[in-house]
C-alpha positions in Angstrom: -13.8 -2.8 16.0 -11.3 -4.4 13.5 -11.0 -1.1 11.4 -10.2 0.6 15.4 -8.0 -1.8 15.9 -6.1 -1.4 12.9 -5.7 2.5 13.6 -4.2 2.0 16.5 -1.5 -0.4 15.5 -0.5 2.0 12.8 -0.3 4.8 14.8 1.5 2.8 17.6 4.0 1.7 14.8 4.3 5.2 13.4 5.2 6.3 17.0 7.9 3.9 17.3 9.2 3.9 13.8 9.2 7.4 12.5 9.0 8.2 8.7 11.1 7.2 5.7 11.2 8.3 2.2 10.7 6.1 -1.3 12.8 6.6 -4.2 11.3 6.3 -7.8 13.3 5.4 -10.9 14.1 7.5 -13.7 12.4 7.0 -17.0 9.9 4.5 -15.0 6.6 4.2 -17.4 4.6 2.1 -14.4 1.8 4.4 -13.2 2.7 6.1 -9.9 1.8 5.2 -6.5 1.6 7.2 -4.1 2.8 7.0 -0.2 2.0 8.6 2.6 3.5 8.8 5.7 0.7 8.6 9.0 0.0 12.4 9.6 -3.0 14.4 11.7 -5.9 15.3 9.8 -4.2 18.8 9.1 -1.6 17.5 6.9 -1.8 18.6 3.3 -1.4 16.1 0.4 1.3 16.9 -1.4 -0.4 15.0 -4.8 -4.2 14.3 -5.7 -3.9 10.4 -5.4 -1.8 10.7 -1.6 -4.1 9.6 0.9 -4.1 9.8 4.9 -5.7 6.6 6.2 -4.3 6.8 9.9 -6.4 9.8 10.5 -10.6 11.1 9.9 -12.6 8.3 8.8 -11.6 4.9 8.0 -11.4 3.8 4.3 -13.4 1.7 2.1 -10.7 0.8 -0.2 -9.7 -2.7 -0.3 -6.2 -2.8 1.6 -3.6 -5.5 1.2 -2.1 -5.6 4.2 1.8 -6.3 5.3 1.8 -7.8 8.8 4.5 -10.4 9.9 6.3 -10.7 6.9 3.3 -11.9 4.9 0.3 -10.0 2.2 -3.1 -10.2 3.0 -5.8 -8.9 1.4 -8.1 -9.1 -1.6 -7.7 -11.7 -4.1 -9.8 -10.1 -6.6 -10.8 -6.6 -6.8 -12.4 -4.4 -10.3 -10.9 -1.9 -12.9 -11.0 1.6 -11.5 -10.5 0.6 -8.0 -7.6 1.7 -5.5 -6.1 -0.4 -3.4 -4.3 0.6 -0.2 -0.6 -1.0 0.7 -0.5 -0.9 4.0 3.1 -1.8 5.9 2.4 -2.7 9.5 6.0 -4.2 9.7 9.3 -2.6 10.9 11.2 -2.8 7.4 10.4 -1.8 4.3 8.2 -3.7 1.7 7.3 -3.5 -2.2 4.2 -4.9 -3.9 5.4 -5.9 -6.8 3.9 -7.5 -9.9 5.7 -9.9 -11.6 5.0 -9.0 -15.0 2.2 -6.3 -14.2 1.6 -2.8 -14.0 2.7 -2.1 -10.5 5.6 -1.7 -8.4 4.7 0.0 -5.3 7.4 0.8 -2.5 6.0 1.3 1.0 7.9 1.9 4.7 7.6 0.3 7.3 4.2 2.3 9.2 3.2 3.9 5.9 0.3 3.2 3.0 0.7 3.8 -0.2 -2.5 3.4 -3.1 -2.6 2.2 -6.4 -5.4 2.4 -9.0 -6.2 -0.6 -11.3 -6.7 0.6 -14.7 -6.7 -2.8 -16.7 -8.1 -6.5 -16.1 -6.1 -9.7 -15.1 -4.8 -11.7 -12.9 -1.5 -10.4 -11.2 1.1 -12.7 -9.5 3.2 -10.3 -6.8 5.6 -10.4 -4.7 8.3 -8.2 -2.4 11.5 -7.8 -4.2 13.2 -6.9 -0.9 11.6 -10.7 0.7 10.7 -12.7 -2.5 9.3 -15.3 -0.3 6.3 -13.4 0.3 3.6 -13.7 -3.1 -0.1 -13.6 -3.5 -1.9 -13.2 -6.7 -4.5 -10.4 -7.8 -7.5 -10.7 -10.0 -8.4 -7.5 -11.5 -12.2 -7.7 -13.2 -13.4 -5.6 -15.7 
């Protein structure tokens, strides 16, 4: 019922909110992340690691989620596991570590996935709303 629930917020927010695009940084050496805007089961992914979670069957990734200006979520996950960033607000978010492997820009209605590929713990935060943190154990 939760996972149902979800879906339908996102595609109520997709509705309302439309798509966006993400910029990425020349010379960047972070691992890419990528986003995905909601689209119907039809849509082709445009890379291997894009995925459509609004659409088919619900995911079994863990999935920190962005709701009300806050992260929720996980606090500990394993090495070889994707996460799912998904923005449920109306503005634009990043999941960012602080001095970590990811910096992940995501739209307001989209998801975007990242894959652990080394152990630790991970302080993050938004660099658009520093105020909102949490903190990521990866195991190995």
């Amino acid at each position: 019922m939760k996972k149902l629930l979800t879906l339908v917020v996102l595609l109520s927010l997709i509705a309302a909110c439309g798509g966006s695009s993400s910029d990425t940084t020349a010379g960047d050496t972070t691992p890419a992340a990528a986003t995905t805007e909601a689209a119907p089961d039809t849509a082709p992914a445009t890379t291997q690691a894009m995925t459509d979670t609004t659409g088919g069957e619900a995911s079994e990734n863990p999935r920190i989620v962005i709701s009300g200006m806050s992260f929720s979520g996980p606090s500990t996950v394993s090495v070889g596991d994707t996460i799912e960033i998904v923005n449920m607000d109306e503005v634009p978010h990043t999941w960012t570590a602080e001095d970590g492997p990811f910096d992940v820009s995501v739209g307001p209605g989209q998801t975007a996935t990242y894959t652990f590929e080394e152990a630790g713990e991970f302080p993050y935060f938004c660099k658009l709303h520093p105020s909102m943190t949490g903190t990521i154990t990866v195991e190995g």
